[in-house]
LOZAFI-295931 format. One record per residue: residue in one letter; x, y, z of N, C-alpha, C in turn. Coordinates in pm, whole numbers, plus 50000, padded with zeros to 5 digits. Layout:
REM LOZAFI-295931
type_nx_ny_nz_cax_cay_caz_cx_cy_cz
A_X_Y_Z_X_Y_Z_X_Y_Z
...
***
This chain:
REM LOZAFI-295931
type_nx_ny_nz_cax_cay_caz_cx_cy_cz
X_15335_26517_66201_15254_26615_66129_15268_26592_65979
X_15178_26613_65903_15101_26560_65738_15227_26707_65694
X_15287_26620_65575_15338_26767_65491_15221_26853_65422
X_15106_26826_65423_15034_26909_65376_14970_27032_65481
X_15003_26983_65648_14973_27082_65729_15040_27152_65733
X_15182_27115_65708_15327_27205_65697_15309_27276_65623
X_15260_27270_65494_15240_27332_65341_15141_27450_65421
X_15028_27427_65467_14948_27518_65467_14990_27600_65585
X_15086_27583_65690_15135_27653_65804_15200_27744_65709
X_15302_27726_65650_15400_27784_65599_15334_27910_65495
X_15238_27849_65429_15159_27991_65321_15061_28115_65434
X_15015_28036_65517_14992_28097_65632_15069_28217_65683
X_15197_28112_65728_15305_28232_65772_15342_28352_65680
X_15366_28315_65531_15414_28387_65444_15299_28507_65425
X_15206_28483_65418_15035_28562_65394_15083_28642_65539
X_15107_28635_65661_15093_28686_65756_15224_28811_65765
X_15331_28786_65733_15416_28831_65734_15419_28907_65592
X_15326_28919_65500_15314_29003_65397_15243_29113_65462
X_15118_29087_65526_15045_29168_65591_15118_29270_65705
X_15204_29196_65781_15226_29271_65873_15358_29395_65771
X_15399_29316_65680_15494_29452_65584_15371_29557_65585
X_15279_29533_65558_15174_29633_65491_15131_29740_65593
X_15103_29673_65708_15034_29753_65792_15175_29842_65888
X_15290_29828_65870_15409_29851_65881_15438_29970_65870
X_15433_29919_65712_15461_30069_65616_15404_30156_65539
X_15257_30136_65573_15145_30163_65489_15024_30209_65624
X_15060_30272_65736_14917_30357_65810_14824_30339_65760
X_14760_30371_65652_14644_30366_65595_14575_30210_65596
X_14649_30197_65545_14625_30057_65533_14542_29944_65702
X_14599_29998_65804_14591_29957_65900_14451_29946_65948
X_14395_29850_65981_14240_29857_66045_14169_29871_66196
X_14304_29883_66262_14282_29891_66445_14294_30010_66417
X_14376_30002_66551_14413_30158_66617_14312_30239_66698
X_14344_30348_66705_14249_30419_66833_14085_30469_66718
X_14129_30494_66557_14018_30512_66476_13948_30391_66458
X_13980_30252_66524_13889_30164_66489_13757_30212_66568
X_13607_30145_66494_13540_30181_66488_13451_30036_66622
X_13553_29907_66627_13541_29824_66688_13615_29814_66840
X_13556_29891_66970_13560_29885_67050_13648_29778_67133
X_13545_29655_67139_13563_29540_67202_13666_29464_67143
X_13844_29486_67183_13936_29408_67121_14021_29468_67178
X_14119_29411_67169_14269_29471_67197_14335_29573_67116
X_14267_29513_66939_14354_29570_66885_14326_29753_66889
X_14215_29798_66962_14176_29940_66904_14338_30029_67043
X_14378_29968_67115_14490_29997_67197_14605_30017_67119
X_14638_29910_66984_14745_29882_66954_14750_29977_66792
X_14906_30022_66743_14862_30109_66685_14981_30040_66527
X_14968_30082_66409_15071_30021_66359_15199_29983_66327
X_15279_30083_66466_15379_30105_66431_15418_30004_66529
X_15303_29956_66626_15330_29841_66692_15308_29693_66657
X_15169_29691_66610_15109_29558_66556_15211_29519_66437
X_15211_29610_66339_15317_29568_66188_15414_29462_66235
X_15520_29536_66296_15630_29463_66353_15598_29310_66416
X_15512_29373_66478_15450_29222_66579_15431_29111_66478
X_15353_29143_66400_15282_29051_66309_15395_29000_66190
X_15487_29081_66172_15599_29044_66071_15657_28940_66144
X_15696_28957_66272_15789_28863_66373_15670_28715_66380
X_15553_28740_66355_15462_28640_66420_15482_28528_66264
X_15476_28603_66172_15487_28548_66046_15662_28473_66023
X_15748_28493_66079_15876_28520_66020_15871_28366_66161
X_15839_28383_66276_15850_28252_66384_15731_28185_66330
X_15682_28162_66281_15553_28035_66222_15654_27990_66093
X_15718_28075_65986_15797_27981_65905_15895_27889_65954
X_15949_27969_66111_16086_27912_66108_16044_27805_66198
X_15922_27774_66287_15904_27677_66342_15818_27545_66295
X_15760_27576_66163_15683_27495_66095_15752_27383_66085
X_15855_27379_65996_15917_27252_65945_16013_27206_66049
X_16026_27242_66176_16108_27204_66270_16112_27096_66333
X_16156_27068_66486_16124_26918_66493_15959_26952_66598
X_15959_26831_66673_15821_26836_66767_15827_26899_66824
X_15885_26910_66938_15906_27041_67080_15869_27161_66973
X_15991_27210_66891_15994_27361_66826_15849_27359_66792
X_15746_27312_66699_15657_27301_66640_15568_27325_66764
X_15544_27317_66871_15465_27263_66979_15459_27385_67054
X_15576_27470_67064_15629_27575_67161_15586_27703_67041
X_15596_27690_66892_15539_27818_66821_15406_27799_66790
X_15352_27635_66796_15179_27654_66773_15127_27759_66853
X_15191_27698_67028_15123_27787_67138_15137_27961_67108
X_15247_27964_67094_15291_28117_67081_15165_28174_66959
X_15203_28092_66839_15078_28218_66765_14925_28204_66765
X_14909_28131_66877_14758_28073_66928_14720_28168_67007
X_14838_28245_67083_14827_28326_67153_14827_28509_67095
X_14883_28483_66989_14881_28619_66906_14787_28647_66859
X_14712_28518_66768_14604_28559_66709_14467_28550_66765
X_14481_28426_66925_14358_28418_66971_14312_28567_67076
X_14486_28593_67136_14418_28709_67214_14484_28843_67185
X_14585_28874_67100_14631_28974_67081_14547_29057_66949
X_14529_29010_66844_14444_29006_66720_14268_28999_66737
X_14258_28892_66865_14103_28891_66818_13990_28999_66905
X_13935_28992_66841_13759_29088_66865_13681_29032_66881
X_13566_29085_66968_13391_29021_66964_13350_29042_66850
X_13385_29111_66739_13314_29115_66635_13298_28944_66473
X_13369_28862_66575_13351_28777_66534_13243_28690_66568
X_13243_28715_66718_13072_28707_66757_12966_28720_66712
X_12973_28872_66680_12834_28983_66604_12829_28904_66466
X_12945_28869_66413_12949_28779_66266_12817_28659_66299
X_12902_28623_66388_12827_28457_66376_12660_28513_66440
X_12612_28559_66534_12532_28588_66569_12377_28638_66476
X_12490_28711_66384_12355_28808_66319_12328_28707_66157
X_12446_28601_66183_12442_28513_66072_12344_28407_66115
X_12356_28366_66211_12257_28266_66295_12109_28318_66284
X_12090_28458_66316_11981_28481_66321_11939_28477_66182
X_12027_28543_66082_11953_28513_65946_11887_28363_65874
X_12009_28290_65917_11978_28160_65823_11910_28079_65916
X_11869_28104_66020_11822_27981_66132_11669_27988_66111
X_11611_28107_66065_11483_28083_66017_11457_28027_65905
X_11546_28053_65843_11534_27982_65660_11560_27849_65668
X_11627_27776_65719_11670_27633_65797_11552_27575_65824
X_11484_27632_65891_11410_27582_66000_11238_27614_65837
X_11248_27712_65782_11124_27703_65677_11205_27605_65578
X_11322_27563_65526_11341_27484_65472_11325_27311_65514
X_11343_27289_65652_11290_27140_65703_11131_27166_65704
X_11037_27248_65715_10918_27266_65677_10815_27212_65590
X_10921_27305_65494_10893_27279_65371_10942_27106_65314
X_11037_27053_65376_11101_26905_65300_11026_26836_65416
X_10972_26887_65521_10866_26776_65592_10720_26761_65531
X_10684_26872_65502_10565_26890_65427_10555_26780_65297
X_10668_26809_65184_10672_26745_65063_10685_26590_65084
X_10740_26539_65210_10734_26389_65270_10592_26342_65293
X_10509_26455_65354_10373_26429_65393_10369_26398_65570
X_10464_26410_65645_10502_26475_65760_10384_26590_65829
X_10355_26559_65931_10231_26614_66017_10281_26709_66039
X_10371_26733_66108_10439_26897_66156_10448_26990_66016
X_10512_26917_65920_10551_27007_65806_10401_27055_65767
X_10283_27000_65668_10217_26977_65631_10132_27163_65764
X_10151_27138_65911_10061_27193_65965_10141_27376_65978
X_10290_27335_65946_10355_27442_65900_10375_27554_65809
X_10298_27439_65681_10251_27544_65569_10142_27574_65603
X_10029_27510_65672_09913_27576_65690_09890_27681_65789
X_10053_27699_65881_10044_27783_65948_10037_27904_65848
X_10164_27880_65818_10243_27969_65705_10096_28032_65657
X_10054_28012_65553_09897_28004_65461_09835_28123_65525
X_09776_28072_65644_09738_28147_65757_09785_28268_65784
X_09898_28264_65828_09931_28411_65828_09978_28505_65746
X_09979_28471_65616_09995_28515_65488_09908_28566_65469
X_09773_28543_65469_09591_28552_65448_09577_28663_65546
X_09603_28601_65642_09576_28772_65762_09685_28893_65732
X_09777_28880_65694_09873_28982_65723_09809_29082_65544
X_09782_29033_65447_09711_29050_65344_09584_29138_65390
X_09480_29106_65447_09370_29153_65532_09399_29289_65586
X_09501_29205_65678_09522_29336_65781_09594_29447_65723
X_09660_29423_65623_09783_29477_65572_09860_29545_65669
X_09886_29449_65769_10029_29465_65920_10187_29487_65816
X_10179_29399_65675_10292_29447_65626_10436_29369_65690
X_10393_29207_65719_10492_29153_65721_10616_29124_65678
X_10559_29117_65503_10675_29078_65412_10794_29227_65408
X_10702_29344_65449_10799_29473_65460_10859_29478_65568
X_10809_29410_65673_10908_29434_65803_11026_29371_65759
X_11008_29220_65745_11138_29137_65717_11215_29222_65610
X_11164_29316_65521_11251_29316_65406_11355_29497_65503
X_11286_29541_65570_11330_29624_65618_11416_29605_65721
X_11406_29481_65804_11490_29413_65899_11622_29356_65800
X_11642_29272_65698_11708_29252_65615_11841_29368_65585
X_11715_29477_65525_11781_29578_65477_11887_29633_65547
X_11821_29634_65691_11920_29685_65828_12085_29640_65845
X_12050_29472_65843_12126_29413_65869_12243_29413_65764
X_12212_29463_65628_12278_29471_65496_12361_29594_65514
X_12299_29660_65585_12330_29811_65571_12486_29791_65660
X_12446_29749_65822_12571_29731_65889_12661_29636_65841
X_12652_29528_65736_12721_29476_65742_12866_29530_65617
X_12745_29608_65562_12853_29714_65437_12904_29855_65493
X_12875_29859_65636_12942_29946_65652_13048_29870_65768
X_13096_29770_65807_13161_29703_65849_13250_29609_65781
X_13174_29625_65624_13262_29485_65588_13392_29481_65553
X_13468_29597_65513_13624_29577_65561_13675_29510_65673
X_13630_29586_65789_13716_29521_65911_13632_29387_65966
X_13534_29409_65889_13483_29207_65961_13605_29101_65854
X_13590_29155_65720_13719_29077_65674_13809_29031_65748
X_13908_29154_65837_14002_29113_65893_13973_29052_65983
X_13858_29067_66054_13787_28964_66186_13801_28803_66154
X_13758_28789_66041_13734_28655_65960_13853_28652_65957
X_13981_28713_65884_14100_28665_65870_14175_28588_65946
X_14186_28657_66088_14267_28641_66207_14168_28524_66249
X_14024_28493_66279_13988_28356_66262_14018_28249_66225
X_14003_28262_66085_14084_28178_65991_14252_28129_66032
X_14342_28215_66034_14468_28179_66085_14503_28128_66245
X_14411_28188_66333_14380_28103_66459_14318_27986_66451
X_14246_27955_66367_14210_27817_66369_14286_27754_66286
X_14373_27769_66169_14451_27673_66127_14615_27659_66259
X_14669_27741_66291_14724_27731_66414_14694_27615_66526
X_14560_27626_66495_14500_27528_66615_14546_27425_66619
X_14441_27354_66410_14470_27220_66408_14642_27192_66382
X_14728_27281_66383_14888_27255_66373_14882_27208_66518
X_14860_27302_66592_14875_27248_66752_14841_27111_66816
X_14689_27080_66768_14655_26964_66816_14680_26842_66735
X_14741_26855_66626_14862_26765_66535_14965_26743_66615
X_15048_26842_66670_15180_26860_66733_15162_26790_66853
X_15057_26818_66950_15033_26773_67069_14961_26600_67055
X_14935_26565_66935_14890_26397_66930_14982_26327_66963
X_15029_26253_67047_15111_26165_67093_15112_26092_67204
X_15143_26052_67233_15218_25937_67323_15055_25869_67421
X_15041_25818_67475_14923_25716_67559_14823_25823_67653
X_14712_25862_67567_14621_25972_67647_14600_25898_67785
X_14581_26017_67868_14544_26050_68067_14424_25953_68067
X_14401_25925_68154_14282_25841_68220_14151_25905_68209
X_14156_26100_68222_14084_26139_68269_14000_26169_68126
X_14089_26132_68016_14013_26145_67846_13964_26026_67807
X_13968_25928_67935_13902_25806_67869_13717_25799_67855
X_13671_25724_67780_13486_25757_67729_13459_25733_67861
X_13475_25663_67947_13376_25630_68075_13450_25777_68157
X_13514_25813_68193_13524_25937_68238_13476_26067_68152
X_13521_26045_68085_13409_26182_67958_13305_26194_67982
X_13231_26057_68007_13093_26069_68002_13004_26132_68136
X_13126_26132_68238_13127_26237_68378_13085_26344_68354
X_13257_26419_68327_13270_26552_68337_13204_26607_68168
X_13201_26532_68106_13090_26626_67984_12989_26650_68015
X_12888_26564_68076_12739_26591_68123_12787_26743_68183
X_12805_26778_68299_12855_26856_68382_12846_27023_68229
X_12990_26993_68219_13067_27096_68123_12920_27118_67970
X_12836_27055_67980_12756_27060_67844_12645_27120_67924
X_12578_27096_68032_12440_27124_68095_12529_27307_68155
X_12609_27353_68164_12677_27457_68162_12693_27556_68087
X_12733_27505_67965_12707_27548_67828_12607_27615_67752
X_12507_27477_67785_12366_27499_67737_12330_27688_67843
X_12358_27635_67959_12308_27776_67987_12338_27915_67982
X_12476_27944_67940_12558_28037_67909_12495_28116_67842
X_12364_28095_67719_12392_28153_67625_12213_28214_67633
X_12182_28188_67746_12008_28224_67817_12013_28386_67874
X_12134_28415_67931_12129_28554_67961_12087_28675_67865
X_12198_28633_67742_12152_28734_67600_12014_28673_67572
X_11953_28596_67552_11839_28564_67527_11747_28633_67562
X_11751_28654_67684_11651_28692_67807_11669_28832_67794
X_11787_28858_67745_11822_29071_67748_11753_29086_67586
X_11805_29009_67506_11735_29108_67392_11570_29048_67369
X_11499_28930_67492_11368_28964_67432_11296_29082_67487
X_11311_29151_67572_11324_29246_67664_11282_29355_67559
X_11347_29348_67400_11315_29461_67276_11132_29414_67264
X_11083_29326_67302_10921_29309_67256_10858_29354_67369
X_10911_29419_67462_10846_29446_67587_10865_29628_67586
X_10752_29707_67657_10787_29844_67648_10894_29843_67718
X_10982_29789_67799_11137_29791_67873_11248_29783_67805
X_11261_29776_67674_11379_29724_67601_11523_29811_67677
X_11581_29692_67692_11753_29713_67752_11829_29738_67587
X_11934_29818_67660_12023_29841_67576_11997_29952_67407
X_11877_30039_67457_11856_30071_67346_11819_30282_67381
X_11851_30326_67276_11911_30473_67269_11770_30530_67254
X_11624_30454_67194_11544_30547_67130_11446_30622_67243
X_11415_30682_67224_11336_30770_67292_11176_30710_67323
X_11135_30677_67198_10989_30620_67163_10986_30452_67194
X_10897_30439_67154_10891_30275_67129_10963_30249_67031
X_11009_30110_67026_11124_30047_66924_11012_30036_66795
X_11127_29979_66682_11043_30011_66573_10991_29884_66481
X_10906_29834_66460_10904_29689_66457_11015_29626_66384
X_11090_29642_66289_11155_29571_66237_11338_29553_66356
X_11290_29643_66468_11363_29633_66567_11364_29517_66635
X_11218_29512_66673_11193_29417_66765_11182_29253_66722
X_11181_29267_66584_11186_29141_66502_11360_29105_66518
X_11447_29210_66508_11578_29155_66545_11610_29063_66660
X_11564_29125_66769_11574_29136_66881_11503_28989_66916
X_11393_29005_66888_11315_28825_66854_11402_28704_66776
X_11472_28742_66688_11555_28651_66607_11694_28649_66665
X_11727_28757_66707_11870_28710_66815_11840_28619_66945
X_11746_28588_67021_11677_28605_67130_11714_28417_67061
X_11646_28412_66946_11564_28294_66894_11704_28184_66878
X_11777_28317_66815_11951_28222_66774_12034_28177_66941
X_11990_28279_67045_12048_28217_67161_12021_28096_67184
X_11913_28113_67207_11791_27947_67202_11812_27841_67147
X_11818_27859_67058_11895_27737_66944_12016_27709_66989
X_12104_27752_67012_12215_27724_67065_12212_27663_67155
X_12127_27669_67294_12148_27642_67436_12104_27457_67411
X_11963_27474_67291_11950_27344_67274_12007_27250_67228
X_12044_27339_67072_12186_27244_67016_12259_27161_67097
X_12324_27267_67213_12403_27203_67294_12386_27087_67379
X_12250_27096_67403_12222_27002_67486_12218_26870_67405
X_12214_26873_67248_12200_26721_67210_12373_26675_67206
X_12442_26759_67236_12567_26669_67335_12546_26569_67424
X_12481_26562_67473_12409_26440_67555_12280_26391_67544
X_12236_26386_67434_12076_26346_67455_12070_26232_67287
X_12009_26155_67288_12008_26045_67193_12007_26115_67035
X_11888_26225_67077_11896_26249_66945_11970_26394_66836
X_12094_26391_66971_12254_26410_66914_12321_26328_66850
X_12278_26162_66864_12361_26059_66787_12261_26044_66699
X_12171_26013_66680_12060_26012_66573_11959_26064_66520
X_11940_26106_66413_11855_26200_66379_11732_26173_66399
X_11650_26279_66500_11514_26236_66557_11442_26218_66395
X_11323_26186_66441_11213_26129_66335_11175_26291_66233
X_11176_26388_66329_11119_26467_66237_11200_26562_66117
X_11303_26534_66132_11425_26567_66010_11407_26497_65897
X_11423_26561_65791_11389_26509_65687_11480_26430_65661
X_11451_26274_65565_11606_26213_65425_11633_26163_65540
X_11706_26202_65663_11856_26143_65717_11745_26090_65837
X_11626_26123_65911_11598_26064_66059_11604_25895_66067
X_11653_25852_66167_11680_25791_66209_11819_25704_66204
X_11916_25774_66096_12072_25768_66082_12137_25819_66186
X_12249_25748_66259_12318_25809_66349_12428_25938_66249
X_12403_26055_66350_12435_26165_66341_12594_26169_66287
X_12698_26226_66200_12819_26208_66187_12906_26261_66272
X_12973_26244_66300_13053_26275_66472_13084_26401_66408
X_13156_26409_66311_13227_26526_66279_13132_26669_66273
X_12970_26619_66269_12886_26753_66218_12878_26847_66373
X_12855_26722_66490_12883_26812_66613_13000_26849_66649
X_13109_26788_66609_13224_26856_66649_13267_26949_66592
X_13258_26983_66493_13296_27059_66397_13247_27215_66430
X_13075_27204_66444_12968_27310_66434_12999_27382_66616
X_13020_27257_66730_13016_27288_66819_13169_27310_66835
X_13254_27304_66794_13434_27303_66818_13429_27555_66772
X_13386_27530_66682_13368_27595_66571_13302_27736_66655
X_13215_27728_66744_13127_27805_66832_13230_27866_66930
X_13292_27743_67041_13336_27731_67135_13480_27864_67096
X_13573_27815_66957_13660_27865_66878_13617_28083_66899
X_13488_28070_66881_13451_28214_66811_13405_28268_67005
X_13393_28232_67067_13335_28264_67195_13543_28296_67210
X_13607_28156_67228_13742_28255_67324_13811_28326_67251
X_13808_28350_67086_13802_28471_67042_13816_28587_67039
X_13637_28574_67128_13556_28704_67145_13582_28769_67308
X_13654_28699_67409_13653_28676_67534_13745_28773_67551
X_13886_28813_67521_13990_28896_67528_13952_29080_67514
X_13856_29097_67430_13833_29204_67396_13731_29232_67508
X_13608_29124_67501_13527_29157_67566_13553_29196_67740
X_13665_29097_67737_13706_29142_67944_13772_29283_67938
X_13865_29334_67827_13957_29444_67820_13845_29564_67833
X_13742_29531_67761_13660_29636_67720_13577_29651_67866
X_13519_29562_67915_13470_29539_68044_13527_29631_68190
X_13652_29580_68160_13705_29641_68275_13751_29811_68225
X_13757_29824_68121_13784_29991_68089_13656_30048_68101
X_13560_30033_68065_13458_30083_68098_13402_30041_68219
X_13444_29993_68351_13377_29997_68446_13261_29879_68414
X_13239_29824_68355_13097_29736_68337_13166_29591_68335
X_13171_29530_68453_13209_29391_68483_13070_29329_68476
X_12949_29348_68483_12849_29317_68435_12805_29225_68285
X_12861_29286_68227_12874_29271_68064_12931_29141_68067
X_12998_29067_68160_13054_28916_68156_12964_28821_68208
X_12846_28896_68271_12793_28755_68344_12646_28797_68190
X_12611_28909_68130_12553_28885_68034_12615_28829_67899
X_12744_28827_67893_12803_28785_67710_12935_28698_67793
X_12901_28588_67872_13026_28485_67969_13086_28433_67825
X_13151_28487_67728_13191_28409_67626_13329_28343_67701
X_13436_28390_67824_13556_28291_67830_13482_28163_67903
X_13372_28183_68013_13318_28075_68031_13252_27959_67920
X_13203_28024_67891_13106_27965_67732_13205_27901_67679
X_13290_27945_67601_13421_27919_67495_13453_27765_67600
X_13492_27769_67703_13568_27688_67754_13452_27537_67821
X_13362_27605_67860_13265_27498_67885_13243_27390_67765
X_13168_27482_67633_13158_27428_67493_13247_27312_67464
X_13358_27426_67440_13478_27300_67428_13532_27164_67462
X_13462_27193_67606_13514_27082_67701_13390_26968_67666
X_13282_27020_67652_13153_26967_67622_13167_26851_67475
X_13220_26948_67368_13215_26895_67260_13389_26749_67264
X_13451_26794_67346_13552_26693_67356_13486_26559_67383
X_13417_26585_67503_13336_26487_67567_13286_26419_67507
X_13195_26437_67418_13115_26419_67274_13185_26326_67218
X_13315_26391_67138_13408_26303_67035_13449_26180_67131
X_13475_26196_67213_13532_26058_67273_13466_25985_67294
X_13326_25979_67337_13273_25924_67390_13161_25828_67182
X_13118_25918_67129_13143_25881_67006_13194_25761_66914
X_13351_25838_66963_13478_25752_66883_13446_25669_66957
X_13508_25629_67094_13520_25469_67115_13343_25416_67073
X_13236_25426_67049_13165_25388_67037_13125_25342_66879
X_13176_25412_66801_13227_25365_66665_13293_25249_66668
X_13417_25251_66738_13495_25173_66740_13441_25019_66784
X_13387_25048_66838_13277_24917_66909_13313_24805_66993
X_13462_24864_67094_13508_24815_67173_13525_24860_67294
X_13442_24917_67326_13446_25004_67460_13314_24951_67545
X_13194_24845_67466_13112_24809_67585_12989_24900_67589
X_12877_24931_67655_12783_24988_67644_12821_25167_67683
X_12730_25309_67623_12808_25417_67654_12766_25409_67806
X_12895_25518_67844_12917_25507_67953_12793_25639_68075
X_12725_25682_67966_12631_25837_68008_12525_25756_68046
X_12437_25641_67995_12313_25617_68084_12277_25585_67904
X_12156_25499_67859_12046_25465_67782_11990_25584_67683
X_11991_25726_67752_11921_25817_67680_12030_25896_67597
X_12160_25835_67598_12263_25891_67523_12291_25796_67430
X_12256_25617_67392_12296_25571_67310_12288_25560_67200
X_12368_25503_67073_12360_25571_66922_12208_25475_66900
***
């Protein structure tokens, strides 16, 4: 292990074990407990006179096992992988990424538009003239587009300032579960990998674990388009929903979607290379690290979100709620998916492994 992972374990620990003084000796201070306002987690069970302590001890064994030898290092990664992935974490790291997806995935998607257009690109070019188009009618009609979005916006601004303390700490305990991680899978690099991590076997069980994946994430899809239909699930109002409702509900719907596909260019060619219609970069093979990273990164926020979500599940009677939000399935499929990926990748970088081992429609 790099002394600079040590360095950052260790400020880690120290940051953690400041916190847990705080929430210790300072109630107020504390953001669980039975007044949390966040349901889906463990921590709304746990109270501070319990967590403090916990978290001082969690901080006080991450210093003392950091600089230790391998085994020690190996035996406290696991331990606070386990504190912070399932004792600490919430779905509301979910709702983070989710309502973030839905924001920027349209702007993404009008920004390749727009840089296909300025190329002189057929899709782009027929994109602004969509665009144009319904700018001109919504003007006419005065339907009042640009106010829905700004009122949908507004919404989303609203919850997120009235959440944004404890999404902090959501993000926090993220943050320190994933540096934990890469300590772990530092600690665990060694000695002559299994047969079963070799690229021609990856290229097996990833197909499998990725076409799995992809579908995990079709259930929520399918529940919140359900808000554009007079049937909308999951919703309190009496009347019909209110459009800047149903525009959510369309853009969450839209972010599932994206995802299921994303996933699928885990196996499909133009996961290794950027199809034609991407702007600057098409036809460059893809950088290994952008899918592993984006898809490692997903997989990370799903088992997370998985602890709270089963606790919460089974207290309320609604075992249901897992086959619509399967985040321990998801989390673990992903993962396995995006491993698949890197290996199969790497040795192909490497350019000693022979043709890939998935079939023609996967090669770089």
């Amino acid at each position: 292990m790099t002394r600079n992972i040590r360095i950052l374990g260790a400020l880690l620990s120290i940051a953690v074990t400041a916190v847990g003084i705080l929430w210790w000796t300072s109630p107020a201070s504390y953001p669980f407990g039975a007044a949390d306002r966040v349901k889906v987690s463990l921590t709304h069970l746990l109270e501070h006179d319990v967590t403090g302590p916990v978290t001082v001890a969690a901080g006080v064994v991450g210093l003392a096992v950091i600089f230790g030898p391998g085994p020690l290092v190996r035996a406290g990664a696991v331990a606070e992988l386990l504190f912070f992935g399932v004792v600490l974490s919430d779905a509301g790291i979910m709702s983070l990424f989710a309502y973030g997806l839905a924001i920027l995935g349209p702007v993404a998607m009008l920004g390749v538009v727009v840089m296909a257009a300025a190329r002189g690109r057929a899709f782009g070019l027929v994109g602004i003239a969509a665009l144009a188009v319904l700018g001109v009618a919504d003007a006419i009609t005065g339907f009042g587009a640009l106010s829905l979005v700004g009122r949908y916006l507004g919404n989303i601004a609203r919850d997120f300032a009235s959440f944004g303390g404890r999404l902090g700490w959501t993000l926090a305990n993220a943050t320190a579960c994933a540096v934990w991680a890469v300590i772990a899978m530092r600690a665990f690099r060694t000695g002559e990998p299994p047969r079963w991590i070799r690229p021609e076997s990856a290229g097996r069980w990833g197909r499998v674990a990725t076409i799995g994946a992809a579908l995990c994430p079709l259930p929520y899809a399918l529940y919140r388009l359900t808000w554009l239909t007079p049937w909308p699930t999951d919703s309190d109002a009496t009347g019909p929903l209110r459009a800047d409702t149903r525009l959510q509900g369309l853009l969450l719907a839209f972010a599932a979607l994206a995802g299921a596909v994303l996933t699928l260019g885990l196996i499909s060619r133009w996961g290794e290379v950027f199809p034609r219609w991407v702007p600057i970069v098409h036809g460059r093979p893809v950088p290994v690290r952008l899918p592993v990273i984006a898809g490692g990164a997903v997989a990370g926020i799903c088992c997370l979100a998985s602890p709270g979500l089963v606790v919460d599940s089974v207290l309320r009677g609604r075992p249901g709620a897992l086959l619509l939000w399967p985040y321990p399935l998801w989390g673990a499929l992903l993962a396995t998916a995006v491993l698949a990926y890197w290996l199969r990748r790497r040795a192909a970088s490497e350019g000693s492994r022979g043709p890939c081992p998935v079939g023609d429609d996967v090669r770089p």
